[in-house]
Every structure is written in structure tokens, then in C-alpha cells.
SEDREN-904265 format. One line per field, with one value per residue (C-alpha): z, y, x; chain. Coordinates in nm, 4 decimals, padded with zeros to 6 digits, always signed. Example, Ala and Ser with C-alpha at 12.3 -4.5 7.8 and 13.67 -1.06 7.14 Angstrom:
<pts>
up = (+00.7800 | +00.7140)
north = (-00.4500 | -00.1060)
east = (+01.2300 | +01.3670)
cadena = (A | A)
</pts>
This chain:
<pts>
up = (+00.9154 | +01.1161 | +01.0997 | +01.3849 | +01.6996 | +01.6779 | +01.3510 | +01.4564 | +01.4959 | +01.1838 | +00.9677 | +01.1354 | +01.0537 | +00.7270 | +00.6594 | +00.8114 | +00.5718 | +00.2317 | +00.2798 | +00.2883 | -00.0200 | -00.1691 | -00.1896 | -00.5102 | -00.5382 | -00.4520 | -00.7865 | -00.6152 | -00.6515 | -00.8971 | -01.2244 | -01.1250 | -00.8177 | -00.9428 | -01.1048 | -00.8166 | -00.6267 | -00.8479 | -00.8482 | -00.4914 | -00.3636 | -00.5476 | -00.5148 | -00.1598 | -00.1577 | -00.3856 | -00.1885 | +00.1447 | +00.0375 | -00.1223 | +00.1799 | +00.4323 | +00.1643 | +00.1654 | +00.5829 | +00.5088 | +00.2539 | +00.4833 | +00.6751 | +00.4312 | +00.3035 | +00.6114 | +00.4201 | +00.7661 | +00.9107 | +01.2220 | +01.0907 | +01.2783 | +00.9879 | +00.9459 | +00.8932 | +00.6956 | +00.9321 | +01.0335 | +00.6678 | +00.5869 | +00.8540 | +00.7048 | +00.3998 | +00.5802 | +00.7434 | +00.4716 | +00.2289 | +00.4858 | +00.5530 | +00.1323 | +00.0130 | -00.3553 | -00.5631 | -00.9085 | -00.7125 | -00.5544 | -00.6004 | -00.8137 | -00.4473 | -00.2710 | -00.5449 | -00.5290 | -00.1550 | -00.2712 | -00.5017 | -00.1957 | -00.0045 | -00.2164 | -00.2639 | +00.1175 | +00.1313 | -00.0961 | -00.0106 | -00.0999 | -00.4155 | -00.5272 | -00.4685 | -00.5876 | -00.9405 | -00.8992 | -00.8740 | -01.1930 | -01.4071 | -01.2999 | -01.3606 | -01.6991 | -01.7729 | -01.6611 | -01.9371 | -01.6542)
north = (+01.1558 | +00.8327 | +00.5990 | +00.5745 | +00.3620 | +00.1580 | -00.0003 | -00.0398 | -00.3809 | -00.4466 | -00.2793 | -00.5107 | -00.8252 | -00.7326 | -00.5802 | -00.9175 | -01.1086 | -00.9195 | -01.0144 | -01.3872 | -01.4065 | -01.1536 | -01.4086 | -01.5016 | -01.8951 | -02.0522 | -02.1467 | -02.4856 | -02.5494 | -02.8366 | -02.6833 | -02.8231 | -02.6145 | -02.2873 | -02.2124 | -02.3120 | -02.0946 | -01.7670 | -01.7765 | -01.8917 | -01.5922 | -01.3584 | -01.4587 | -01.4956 | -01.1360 | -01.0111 | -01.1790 | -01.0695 | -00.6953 | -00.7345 | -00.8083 | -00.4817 | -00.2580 | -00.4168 | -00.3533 | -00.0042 | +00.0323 | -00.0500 | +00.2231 | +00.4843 | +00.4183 | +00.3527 | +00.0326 | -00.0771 | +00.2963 | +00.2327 | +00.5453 | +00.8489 | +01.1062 | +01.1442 | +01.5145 | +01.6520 | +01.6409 | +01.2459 | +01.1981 | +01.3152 | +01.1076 | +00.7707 | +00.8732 | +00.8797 | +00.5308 | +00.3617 | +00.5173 | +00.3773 | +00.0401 | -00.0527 | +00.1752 | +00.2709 | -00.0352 | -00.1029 | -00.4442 | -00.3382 | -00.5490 | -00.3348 | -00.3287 | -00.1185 | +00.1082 | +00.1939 | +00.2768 | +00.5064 | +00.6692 | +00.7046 | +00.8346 | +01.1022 | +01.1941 | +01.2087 | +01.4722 | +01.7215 | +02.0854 | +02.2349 | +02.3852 | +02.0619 | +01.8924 | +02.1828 | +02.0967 | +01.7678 | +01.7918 | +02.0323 | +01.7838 | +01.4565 | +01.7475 | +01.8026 | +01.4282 | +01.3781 | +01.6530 | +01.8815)
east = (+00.8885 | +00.9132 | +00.6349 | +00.3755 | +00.4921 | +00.1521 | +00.3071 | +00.7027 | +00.5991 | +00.4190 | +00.6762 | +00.9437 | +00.7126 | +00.7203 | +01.0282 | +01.2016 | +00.9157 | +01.0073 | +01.3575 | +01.2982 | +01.0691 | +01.3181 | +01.6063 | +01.7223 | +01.7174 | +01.9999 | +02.2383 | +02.2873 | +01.9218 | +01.8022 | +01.6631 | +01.3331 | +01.2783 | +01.4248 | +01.0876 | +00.8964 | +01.1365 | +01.1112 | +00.7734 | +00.5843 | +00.7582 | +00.6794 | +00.2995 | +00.3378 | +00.4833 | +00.2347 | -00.0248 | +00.0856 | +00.1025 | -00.2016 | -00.4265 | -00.1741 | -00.2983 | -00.6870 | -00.7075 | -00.5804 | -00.8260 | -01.0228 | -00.9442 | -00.9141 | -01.2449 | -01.4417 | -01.6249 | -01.7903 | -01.8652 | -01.6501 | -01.3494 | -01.3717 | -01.3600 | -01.0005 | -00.8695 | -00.6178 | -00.2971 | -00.4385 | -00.4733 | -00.0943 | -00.0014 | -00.1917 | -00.0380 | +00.3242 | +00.2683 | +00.1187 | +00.4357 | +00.6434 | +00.5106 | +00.4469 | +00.7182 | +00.6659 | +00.8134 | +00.7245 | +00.6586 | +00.3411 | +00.0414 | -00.2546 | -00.4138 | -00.1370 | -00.1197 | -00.4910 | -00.4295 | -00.1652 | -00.4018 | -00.6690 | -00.3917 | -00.2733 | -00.6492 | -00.6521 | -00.3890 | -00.5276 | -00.5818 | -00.8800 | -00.7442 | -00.6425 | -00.9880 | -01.1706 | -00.9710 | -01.0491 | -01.3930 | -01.3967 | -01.2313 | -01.4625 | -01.7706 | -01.5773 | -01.5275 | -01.9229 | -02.0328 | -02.1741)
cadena = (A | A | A | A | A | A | A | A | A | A | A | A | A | A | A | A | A | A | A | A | A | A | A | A | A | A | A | A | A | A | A | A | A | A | A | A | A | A | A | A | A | A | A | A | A | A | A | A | A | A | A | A | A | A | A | A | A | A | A | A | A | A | A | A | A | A | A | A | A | A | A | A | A | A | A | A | A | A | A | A | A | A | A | A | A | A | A | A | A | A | A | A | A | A | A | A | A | A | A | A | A | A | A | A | A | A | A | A | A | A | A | A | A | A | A | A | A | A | A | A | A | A | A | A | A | A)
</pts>
């Protein structure tokens, strides 16, 4: 699946952003900056991702009531754009992956929720 049209643009902004911070430092570079150079970008990469997944979050979760109620084929399709736009790194900030987690929640049948909702019960000691 392709990722939503509305987002082409964001996915290129950050696409052409995660390959600059992803450079390796230059072996040129002084010894002094090659720490300085390892490590701003990976905050700035970690920070960056951190606050795409956050407004998606936002989303998901409806903090501020303004999400229509999103329905299963919207939800699979959240899930594809936000799979799409984050990919699934071991790099992702704690953030991302917790939208992950809301997304694969999203796209459960009702089988699968229906478990769900028996093991939390079970976990509860209902």
C-alpha cells in the first residue's frame, strides 16, 4: 500500500531529513567534533521523530476531542501511513513505538479485542 497523498510531502521532508542526520561523520573531522557529531544527530533524529509520532498520537487518541471516530478500514489505513512515514527501526524513539502499539490496537478485529479485553479482565483479577 502506498502512503496517503496528504503526507507525500511530509514523508519527503523527512525522508530527505533522516538522511542528513544519518551521515556518518566525516573521517577528516578533528577528534574533538566527532563526538559532537555522533551524537547531536542522533538526538536531533530522535527528537524530531519523537514529536511526528506525538501529533499522530494525537490523532490516534483524540486527546482534544476534535477525531471523528476512526473505523476499522481508516484505522488500517493510519496504521499504513504511520508504518510508512516512521518505518519500524530499532532507532525509533520510545514515543513512535507507543504509536505503533496504538496502531496495531487500532487494527484489531473483534476477535482480537474481545481476547484482549479477557486478558486485561484476567490481569485485573475480574
Amino acid at each position: 500500500p502506498d502512503l496517503s497523498p496528504d503526507l507525500a510531502d511530509a514523508q519527503h521532508l523527512l525522508e530527505s531529513f533522516l538522511s542528513v542526520v544519518d551521515e556518518p561523520p566525516l573521517p577528516s573531522m578533528p577528534a574533538s567534533l566527532r563526538n559532537t557529531t555522533f551524537y547531536a544527530p542522533r538526538a536531533l533524529r530522535s527528537q524530531t521523530l519523537t514529536l511526528v509520532a506525538e501529533k499522530f498520537l494525537e490523532v490516534a487518541l483524540d486527546w482534544h476531542g476534535t477525531t471523528p471516530e476512526i473505523w476499522p478500514q481508516g484505522a488500517r489505513r493510519f496504521a499504513v501511513n504511520v508504518s510508512l512515514l516512521l518505518g519500524d527501526d530499532s532507532l525509533l524513539p520510545e514515543a513512535a513505538m507507543r504509536l505503533l502499539d496504538v496502531n496495531t490496537c487500532m487494527c484489531m478485529d473483534a476477535v482480537q479485542l474481545s481476547s484482549l479485553g479477557d486478558v486485561l479482565c484476567g490481569l485485573a483479577g475480574q
